[in-house]
N, C-alpha and C positions, 0 to 999 in steps of 0.2 A: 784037425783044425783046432788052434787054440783059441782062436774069437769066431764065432760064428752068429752074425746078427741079422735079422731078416727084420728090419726101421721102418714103423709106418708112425708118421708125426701129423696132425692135424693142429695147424695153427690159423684158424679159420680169419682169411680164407683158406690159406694156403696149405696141401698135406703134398708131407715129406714119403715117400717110400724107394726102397732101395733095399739089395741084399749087401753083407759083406761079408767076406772070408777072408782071415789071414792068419799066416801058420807061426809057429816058435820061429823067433829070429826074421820075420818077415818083418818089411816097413812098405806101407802101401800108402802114396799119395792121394789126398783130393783136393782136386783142384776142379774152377769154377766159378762165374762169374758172379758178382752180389747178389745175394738172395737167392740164391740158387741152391738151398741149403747146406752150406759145410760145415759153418756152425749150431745150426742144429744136431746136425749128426753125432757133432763131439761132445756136444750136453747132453745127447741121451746114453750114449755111450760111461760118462761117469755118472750118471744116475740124477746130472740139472734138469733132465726133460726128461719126465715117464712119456711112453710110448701108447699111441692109441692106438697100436696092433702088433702085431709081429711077436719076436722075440729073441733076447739077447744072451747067449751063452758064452759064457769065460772057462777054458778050461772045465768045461765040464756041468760047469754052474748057472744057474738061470739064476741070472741079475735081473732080470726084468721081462715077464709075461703077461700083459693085460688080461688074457682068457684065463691064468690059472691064478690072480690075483696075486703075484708077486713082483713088489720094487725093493730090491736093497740097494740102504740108502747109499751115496755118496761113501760117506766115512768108512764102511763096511765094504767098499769094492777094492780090489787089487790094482790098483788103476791108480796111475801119476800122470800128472798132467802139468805142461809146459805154457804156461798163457801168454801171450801178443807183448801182453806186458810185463809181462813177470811175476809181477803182483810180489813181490819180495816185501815183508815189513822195514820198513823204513828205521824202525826206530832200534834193529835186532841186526847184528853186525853178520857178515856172513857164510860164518860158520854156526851162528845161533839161527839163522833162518834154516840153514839144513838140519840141527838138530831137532828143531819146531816139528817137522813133517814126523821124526823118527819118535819122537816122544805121542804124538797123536797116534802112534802105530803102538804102542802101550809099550818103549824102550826106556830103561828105567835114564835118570840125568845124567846118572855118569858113563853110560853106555851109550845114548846120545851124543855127546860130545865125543867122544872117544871115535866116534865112526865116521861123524859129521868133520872132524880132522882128519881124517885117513881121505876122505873124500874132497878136500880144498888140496890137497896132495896130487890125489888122480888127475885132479882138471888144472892141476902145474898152477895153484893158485895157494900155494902155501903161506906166502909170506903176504897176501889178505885176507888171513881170517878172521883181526878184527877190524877190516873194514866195514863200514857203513854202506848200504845202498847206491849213497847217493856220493860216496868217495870211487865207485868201481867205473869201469867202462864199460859202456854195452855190449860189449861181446862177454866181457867180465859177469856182468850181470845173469846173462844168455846161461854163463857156463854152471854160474851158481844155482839156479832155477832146476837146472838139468837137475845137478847134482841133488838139489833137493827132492826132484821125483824120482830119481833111479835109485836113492840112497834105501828105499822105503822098499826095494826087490818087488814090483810093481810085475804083475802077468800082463798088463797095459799097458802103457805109455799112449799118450793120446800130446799132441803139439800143434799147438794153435798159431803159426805164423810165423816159425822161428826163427826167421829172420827178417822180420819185417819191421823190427824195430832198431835195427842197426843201421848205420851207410855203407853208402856203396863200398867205402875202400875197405871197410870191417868184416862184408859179409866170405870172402874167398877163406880167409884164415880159418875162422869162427865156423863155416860151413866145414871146410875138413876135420878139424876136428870133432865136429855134433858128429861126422861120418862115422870116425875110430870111436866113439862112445855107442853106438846103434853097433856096427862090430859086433861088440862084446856083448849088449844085448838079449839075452835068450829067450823075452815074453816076444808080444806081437805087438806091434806099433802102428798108430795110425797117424799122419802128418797131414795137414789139413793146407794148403797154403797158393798163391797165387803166381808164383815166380815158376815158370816151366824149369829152369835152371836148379833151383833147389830140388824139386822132383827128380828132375836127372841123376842130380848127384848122391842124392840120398836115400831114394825109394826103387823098390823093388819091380813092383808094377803100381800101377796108375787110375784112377777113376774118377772122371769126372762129371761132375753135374750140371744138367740146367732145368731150371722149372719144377726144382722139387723130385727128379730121378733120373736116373745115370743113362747119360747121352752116349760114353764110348767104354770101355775098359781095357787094358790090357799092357806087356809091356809099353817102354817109349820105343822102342824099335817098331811095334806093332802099329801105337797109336799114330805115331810120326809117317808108316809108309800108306796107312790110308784112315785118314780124319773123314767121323762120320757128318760131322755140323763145322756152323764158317765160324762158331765159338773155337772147338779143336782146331781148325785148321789155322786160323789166327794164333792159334794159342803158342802152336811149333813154327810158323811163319811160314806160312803154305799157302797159295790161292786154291780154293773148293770151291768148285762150279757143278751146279746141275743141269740134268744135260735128258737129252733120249736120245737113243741111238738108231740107227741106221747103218749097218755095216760098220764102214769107218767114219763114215760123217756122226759127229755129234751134235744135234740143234742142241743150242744152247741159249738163243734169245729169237724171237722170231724174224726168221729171213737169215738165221745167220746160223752158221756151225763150222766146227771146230775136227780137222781131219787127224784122226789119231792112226796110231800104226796096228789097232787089230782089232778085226771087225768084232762087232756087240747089236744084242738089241733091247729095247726096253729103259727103262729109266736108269739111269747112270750116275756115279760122281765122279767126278775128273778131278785132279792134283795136276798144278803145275806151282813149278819152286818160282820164284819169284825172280830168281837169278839166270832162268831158262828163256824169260822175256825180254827181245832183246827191243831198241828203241831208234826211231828215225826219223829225219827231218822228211825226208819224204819217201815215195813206195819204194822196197827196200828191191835191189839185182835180182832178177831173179823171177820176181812176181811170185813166192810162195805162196801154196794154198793157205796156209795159216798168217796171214798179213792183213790188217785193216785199218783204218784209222780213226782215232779217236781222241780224244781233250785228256789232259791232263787236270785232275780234281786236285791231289794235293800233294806237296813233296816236301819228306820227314829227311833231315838230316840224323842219320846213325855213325859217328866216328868219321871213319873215310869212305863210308859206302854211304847211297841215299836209297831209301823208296818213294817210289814216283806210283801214287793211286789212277788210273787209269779209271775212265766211264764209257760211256756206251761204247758199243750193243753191250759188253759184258764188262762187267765191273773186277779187274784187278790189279793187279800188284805187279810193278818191278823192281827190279833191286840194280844200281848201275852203281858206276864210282863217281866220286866228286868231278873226277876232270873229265865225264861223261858230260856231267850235268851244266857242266861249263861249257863244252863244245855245242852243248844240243840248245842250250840259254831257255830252257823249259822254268817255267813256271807258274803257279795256279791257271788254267784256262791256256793255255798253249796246247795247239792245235801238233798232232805227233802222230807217228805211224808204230804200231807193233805188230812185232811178227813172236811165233812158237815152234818150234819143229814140233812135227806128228809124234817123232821117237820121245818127246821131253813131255809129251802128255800121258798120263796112267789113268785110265778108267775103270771102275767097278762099281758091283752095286752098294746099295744100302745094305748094312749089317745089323742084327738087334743087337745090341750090349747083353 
């Protein structure tokens, strides 16, 4: 393992604990709802937050042990770091912003620059090295920040949001290329960030927090076929229902259950995609066991698809097309039927992370 951190944070009230592992050439997302600590986790990691337990090994190295009275500081970690904002000096063009980081690394002036150009190169941004800050484009910017923490051969990289300062039509480009820069990569990286999408594209596996310690972990293959909390499951666009089983009936709200296709007993969680729920002015041919009716709470237009939030007995999610929603003329408080096939419900139990 090349990072191996076992994070206990007391920020009274609130204490942060969690383990993490990630190997050479690894990127491991966290993602997470406010307050949930991510950012904590990334300041103790470069040494902004001493640790009120645990312990933090780099390659070998204990950056940070409460019980054996060791913190080294910031400047002295192998660790670059990507901020939300950049934080680029404004007043230092940017190729003098990358050498900044190398000369702090004790790189003499003229070997700074010297590298600090080699590297506006790498990132296809040659012909702005003496631009300003505030003359680049945010992806521009994105790419220069990069450069200036990998430029410094960092066993860390630690990324705070990195893409959450661009727009929408910036992040798809910007996002492939952070990819071919991680690529090349050899320490262990951590990406902190709130976009399931960036996760996908760019990390390896996944872990995500609520309440101050890790609610699921694993690949997005993993995390996406069974979400342990309705954070997760919201997070990949999944309805997560809790459930207790009975054979195939699932209770899921009193008086009511949910018939899946293979018997279980005991407390359960169920996945249903949101696009398996289908929608109707009234009780749908048939009379399936999984059909009941219910009000319509509230209806998100997405592009050419909509979700329609769905309330009692159980509270979720469907997903239909616009000229559904047209046909069916639902809107907030419209009274509507749903139905699920057994087959399109997955149950299991709860998992510890």
């Amino acid at each position: 393992m090349s990072l191996e951190a076992d994070v206990e944070v007391t920020l009274d009230p609130f204490t942060e604990r969690l383990d993490l592992r990630v190997d050479d050439g690894e990127v491991v997302a966290v993602l997470g709802p406010n307050g949930s600590g991510k950012s904590t986790l990334l300041r103790a990691l470069a040494g902004l937050q001493p640790l009120s337990g645990g312990r933090i090994v780099l390659d070998g190295e204990t950056l940070d042990d409460p019980s054996a009275r060791i913190l080294v500081p910031p400047e002295r970690r192998s660790c670059g770091m990507v901020f939300q904002d950049y934080l680029l000096f404004p007043h230092l063009s940017a190729v003098a912003n990358i050498a900044f980081g190398l000369r702090c690394r004790g790189r003499s002036k003229a070997e700074a620059n010297r590298l600090a150009i080699e590297w506006m190169g790498r990132i296809g941004l040659a012909e702005r090295a003496t631009s300003k800050p505030a003359q680049l484009s945010g992806g521009q910017a994105q790419h220069v920040a990069l450069a200036r923490a990998l430029a410094t051969e960092p066993r860390l990289l630690l990324l705070d949001e990195p893409m959450a300062a661009l727009d929408v039509t910036a992040r798809g480009p910007v996002r492939h290329r952070l990819r071919h820069h991680l690529e090349t990569f050899g320490g262990s990286c951590v990406m902190v960030t709130h976009d399931p999408l960036d996760a996908a594209a760019l990390a390896d596996r996944l872990i995500i927090l609520e309440g101050g310690g890790v609610a699921q972990r694993g690949t997005l293959a993993e995390v996406t076929a069974r979400p342990q909390t309705a954070y997760v499951a919201e997070l990949v666009g999944l309805n997560l229902i809790d459930g207790e089983a009975h054979g195939t009936d699932l209770v899921v709200a009193p008086g009511f259950a949910l018939e899946t296709a293979s018997p279980a007993s005991g407390a359960r969680l169920a996945v249903i995609a949101p696009r398996d729920v289908a929608l109707y002015l009234d009780r749908p041919d048939g009379s399936p066991r999984n059909a009941w009716p219910t009000r319509v709470a509230e209806v998100h237009l997405m592009g050419d698809r909509v979700r329609v939030l769905l309330d009692d007995p159980v509270r979720v999610a469907a997903e239909i097309t616009a000229r559904s929603l047209a046909e069916l003329r639902l809107t907030d408080g419209s009274p509507v039927w749903a139905s699920v096939k057994a087959t399109q419900i997955d149950s299991y139990p709860l998992t510890q992370p």
